[in-house]
TIRODO-618861 format. One record per residue (C-alpha): x negated, z, y; residue in three letters. Coordinates in steps of 0.1 Angstrom, whole numbers, padded with zeros to 4 digits, always signed. Layout:
<lovos>
XZYALA
...
</lovos>
This chain:
<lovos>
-0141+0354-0250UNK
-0176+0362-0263UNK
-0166+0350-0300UNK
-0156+0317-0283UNK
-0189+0312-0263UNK
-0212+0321-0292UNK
-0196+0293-0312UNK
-0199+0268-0284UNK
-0240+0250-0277UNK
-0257+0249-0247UNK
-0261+0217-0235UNK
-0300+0221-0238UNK
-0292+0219-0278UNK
-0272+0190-0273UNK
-0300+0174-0253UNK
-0324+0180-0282UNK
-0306+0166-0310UNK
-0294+0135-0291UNK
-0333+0131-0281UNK
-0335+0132-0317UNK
-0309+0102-0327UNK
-0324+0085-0300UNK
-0357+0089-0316UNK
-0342+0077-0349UNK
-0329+0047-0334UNK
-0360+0039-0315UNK
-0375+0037-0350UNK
-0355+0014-0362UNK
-0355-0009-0331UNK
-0397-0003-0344UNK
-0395-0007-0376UNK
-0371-0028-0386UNK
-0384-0061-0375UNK
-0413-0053-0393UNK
-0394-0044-0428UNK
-0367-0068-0427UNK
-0397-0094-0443UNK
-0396-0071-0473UNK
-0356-0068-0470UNK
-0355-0037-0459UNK
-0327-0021-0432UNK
-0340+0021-0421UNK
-0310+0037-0405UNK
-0330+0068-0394UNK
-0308+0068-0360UNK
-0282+0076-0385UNK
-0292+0093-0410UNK
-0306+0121-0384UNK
-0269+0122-0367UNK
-0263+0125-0405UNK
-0280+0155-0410UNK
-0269+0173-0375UNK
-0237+0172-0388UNK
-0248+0184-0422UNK
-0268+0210-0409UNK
-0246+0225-0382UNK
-0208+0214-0390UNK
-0194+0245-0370UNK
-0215+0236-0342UNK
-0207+0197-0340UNK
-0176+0191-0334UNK
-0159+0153-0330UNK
-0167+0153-0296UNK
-0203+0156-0302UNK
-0199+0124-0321UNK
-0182+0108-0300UNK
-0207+0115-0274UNK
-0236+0110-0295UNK
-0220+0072-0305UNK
-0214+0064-0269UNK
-0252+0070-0255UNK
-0266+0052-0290UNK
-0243+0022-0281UNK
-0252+0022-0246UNK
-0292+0024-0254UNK
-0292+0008-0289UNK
-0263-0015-0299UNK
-0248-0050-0293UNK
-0210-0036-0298UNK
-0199-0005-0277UNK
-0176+0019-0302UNK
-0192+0007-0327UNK
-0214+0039-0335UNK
-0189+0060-0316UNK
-0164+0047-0346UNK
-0192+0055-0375UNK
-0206+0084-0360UNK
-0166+0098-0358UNK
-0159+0086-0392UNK
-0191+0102-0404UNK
-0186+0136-0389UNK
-0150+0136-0402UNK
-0163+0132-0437UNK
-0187+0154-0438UNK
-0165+0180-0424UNK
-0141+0175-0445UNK
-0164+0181-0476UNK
-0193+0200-0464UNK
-0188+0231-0485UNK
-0188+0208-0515UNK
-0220+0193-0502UNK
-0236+0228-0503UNK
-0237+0232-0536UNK
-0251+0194-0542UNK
-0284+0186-0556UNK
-0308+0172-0533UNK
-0303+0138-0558UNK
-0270+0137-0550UNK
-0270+0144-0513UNK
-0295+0118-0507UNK
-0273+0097-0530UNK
-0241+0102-0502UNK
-0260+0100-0470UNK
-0279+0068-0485UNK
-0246+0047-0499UNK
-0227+0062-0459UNK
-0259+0042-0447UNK
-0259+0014-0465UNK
-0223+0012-0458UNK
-0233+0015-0417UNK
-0254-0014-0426UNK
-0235-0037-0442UNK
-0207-0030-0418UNK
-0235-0037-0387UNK
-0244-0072-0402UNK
-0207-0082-0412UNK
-0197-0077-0374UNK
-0228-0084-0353UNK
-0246-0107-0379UNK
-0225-0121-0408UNK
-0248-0150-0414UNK
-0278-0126-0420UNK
-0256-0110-0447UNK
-0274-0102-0475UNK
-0268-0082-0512UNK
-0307-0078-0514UNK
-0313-0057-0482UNK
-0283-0037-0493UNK
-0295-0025-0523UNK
-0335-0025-0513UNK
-0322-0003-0482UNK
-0301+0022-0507UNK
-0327+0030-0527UNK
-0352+0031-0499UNK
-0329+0050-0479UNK
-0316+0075-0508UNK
-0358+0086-0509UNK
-0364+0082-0473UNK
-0336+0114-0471UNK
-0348+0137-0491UNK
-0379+0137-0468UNK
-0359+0135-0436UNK
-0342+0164-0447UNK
-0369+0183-0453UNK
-0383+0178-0417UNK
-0353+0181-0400UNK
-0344+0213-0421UNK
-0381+0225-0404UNK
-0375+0209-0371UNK
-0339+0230-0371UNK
-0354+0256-0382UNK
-0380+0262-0355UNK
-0361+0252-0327UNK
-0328+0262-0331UNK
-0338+0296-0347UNK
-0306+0315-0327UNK
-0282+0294-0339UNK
</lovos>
């Protein structure tokens, strides 16, 4: 019984890295109209749920996602499931493979978790925007994105760190 309830978080732990997607995708309701004139699309809403995952894959289970998806599409999004379905699809990736990510490069991390969010992006203007489609913001937003988290990382590594120092 004790093995099972050290595994499980407390919901204060959920609460803080939800207020963190949130404050991801705050940014990019920010941001984004603002770098869209450069053709650039941040994802740091997903890129941070990104990370959590990465970070703590023992610890965030599908249900998390699923949770997580639910309150960003109720706060955030046009479409309801639709970062439920992406945040699901996401975790399930990266559980499947996150012992091979381990032992990645920080090149070829950032080189994933960039092409998974261009892929959120183009899949966000073929459904809720198709005739705002466009190859250029794709690319512009991969590269952008691929440097963007390395640095993300980084903080969120710290931020983890600090907080979340019994987990």
């Amino acid at each position: 019984m004790e093995l099972w309830a050290k595994r499980l978080m407390k919901y204060s732990n959920h609460l803080i890295i939800l207020s963190t997607i949130i404050l991801g995708f705050w940014l990019d309701d920010y941001l984004n109209p603002l770098t869209i004139k450069i053709f650039l699309e941040l994802n740091f809403g997903f890129l941070i749920f990104a990370y959590w995952v990465f970070a703590m894959p023992e610890k965030l289970h599908s249900a998390a996602a699923l949770f997580y998806g639910l309150v960003a599409d109720l706060l955030f999004s046009n479409a309801i499931g639709f970062n439920m379905l992406f945040f699901v699809a996401t975790s399930y990736i990266i559980h499947l493979y996150v012992f091979r990510f381990r032992i990645f490069s920080y090149f070829q991390l950032s080189f994933f978790f960039s092409g998974s969010s261009t892929f959120y992006t183009a899949c966000k203007y073929l459904l809720l925007s198709p005739y705002n489609y466009s190859y250029l913001v794709l690319i512009i937003s991969f590269l952008i994105n691929a440097v963007l988290w390395v640095g993300l990382y980084l903080i969120m590594r710290a931020f983890r760190r600090s907080i979340f120092s019994n987990l």
